[in-house]
C-alpha positions in Angstrom: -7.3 -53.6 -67.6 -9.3 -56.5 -69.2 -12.9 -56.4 -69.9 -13.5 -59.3 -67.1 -11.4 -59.2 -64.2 -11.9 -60.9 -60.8 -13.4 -59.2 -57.7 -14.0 -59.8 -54.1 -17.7 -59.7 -53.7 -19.4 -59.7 -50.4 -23.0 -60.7 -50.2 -25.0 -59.6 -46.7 -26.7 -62.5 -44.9 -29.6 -60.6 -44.8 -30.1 -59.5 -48.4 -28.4 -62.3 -50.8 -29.2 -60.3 -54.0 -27.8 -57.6 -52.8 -23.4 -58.3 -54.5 -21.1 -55.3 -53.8 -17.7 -55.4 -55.4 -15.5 -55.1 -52.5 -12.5 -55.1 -53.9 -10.7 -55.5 -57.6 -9.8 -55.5 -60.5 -7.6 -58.1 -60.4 -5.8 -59.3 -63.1 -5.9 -63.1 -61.9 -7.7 -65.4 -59.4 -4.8 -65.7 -57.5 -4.1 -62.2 -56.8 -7.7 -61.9 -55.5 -6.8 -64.5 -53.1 -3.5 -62.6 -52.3 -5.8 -59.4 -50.9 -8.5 -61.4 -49.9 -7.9 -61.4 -46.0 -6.7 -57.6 -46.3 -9.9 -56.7 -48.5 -12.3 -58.2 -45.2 -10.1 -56.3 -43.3 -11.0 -53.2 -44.6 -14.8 -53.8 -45.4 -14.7 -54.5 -41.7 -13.2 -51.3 -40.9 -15.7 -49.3 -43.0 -19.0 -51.7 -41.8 -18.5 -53.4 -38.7 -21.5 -55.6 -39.9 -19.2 -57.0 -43.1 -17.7 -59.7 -40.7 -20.7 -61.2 -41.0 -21.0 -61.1 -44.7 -20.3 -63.6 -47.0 -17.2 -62.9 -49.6 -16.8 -64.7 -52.9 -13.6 -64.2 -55.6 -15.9 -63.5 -58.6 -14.7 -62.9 -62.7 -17.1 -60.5 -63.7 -17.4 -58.3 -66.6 -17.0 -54.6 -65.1 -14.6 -52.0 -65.5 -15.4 -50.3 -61.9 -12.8 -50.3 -58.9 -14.2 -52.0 -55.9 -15.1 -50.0 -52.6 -12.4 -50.2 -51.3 -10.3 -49.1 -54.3 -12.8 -45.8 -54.6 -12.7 -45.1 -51.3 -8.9 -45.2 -51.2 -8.7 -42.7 -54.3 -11.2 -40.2 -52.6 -9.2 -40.4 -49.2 -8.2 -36.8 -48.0 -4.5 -37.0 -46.5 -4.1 -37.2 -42.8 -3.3 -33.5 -41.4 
């Protein structure tokens, strides 16, 4: 993993400071846009109120999974 990698950040209407990584690393800008609809998806899923944020393909410098990436690693397996 690079030092700077894209992300899918969602920003809430409601608090524009407030940038969560949704989802990433990605290696390129076009692989972000691959999972984009699928990332929204998901936020959706976990926060009903992310439909109404706003989502941005970002290169940041972080080496941190997005949400959606830690949440996936911490799921327990269905019974």
């Amino acid at each position: 993993m690079n030092a700077e990698n894209f992300y899918i950040i969602a920003t809430s209407p409601s608090e524009p400071s407030l940038r969560v990584n949704v989802s990433g690393p990605y290696l390129t800008k076009r692989a972000a846009q691959a999972d984009l609809t699928a990332a929204i998806d998901e936020a959706i899923v976990i926060d009903p109120s992310a439909k109404d944020y706003k989502y941005i393909i970002s290169k940041i410098h972080c080496r941190k999974p997005g949400v959606i990436q830690h949440m996936a690693s911490h799921a327990q397996p269905a019974p």
